[in-house]
C-alpha positions in Angstrom: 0.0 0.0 0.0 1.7 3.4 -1.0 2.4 5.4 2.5 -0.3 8.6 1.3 -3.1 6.2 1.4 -2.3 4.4 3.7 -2.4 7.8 6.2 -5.0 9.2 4.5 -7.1 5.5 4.9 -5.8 6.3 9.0 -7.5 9.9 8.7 -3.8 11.1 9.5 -3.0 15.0 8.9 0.2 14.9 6.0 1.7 17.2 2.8 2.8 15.1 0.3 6.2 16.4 -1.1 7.2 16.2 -4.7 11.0 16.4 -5.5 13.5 15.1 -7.7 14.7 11.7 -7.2 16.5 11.8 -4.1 18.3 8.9 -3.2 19.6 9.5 0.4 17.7 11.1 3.3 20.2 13.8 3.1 20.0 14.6 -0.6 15.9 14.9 -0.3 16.6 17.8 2.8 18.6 19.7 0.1 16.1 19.3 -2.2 13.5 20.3 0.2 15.4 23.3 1.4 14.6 21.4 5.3 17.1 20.4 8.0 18.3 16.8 8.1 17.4 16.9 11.5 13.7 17.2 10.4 14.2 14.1 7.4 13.7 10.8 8.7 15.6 8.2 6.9 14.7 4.6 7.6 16.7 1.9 7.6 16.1 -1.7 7.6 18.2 -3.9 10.4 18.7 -7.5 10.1 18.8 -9.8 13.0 19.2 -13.7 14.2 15.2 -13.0 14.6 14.4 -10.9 11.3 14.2 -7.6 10.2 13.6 -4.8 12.1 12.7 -1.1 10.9 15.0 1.7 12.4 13.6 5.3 11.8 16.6 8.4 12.6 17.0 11.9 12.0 19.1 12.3 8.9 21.8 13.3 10.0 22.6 10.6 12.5 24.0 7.2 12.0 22.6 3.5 13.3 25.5 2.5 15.9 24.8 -1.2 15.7 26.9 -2.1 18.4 24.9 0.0 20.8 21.8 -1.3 19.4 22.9 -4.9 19.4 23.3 -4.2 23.4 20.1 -3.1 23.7 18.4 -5.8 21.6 20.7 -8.1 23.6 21.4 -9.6 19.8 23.1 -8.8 17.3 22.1 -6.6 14.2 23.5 -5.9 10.8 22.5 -3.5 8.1 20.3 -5.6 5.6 21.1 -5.9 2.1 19.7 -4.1 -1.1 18.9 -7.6 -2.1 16.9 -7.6 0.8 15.3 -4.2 1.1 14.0 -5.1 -2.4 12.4 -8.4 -1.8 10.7 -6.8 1.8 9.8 -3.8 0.1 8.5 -5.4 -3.0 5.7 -2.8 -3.9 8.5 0.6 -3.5 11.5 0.9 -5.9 14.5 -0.3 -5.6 16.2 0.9 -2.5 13.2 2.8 -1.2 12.7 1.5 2.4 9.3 3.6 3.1 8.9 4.5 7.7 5.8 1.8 8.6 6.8 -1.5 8.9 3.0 -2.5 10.4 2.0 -2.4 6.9 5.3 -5.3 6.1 5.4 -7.4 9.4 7.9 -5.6 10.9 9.0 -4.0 14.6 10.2 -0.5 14.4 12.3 1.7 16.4 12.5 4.8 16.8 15.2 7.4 17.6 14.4 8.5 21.4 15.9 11.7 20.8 13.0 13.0 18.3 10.7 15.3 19.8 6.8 13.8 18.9 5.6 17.4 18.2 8.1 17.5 15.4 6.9 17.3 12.1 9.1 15.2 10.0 9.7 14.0 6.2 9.2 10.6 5.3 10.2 8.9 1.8 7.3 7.2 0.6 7.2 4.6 -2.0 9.2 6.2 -4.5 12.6 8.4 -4.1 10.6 11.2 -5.7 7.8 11.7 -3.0 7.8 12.3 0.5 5.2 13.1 3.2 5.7 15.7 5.5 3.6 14.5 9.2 3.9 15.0 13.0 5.9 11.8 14.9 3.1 11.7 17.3 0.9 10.8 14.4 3.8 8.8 13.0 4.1 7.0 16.5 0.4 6.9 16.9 0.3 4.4 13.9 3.3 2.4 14.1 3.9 2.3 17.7 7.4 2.1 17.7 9.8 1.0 20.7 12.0 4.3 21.2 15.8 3.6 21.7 18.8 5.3 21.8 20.7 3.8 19.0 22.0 6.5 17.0 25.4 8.9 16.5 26.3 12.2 15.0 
């Protein structure tokens, strides 16, 4: 299901954001003219267990070590091969921010504030939504960790 109908389907307040193709969180804040603090990139762990979904600011990095810690297992980042056969309905490389609608846990940064309104990729490295986190968090319920670095 692509991510605006989804919310839309959930009665969830969002923009949708058209840009050029962006493919890093980091590149679609530049095209956006918006922090990377307030770009969510998402990231898909793999585990002994599974995946897992981690959602970050932009301009933070998944410290896997501190995460594994926490998970008390270990975690690696997953392949493209396997973003693309979880994500079979975005393109390639696209890792879209609910993993409800795949199977999959998600974690969230701890340090995001919920009344900040952040930018998601969608389906597609050309669109993004623009929402709250409390609204994000309100329909994923993510576990919040502190997994990230500068």
């Amino acid at each position: 299901m692509r991510v605006p109908e989804y919310l839309a389907e959930q009665r969830i307040t969002f923009e949708t954001l058209v840009h050029p193709p962006a493919f890093t969180a980091q590149k679609r804040a530049r095209f956006l003219r918006v922090s990377g603090k307030l770009v969510a990139k998402c990231v898909l762990l793999a585990g002994p267990h599974g995946y897992l979904l981690a959602v970050l600011p932009a301009t933070c990095h998944i410290d896997t070590e501190k995460l594994a810690l926490t998970l008390d297992r270990p975690v690696r980042l997953a392949t493209d091969e396997e973003i693309a056969d979880v994500f079979r309905d975005c393109e390639w490389g696209v890792v879209p921010p609910f993993g409800v609608l795949y199977g999959l846990s998600t974690i969230l940064d701890a340090n995001i504030d919920p009344e900040t309104s952040l930018v998601f990729e969608t389906n597609s490295h050309a669109e993004a939504v623009r929402m709250r986190c409390g609204d994000f968090e309100q329909l994923e319920q993510p576990r919040r960790l502190n997994f990230t670095r500068r």
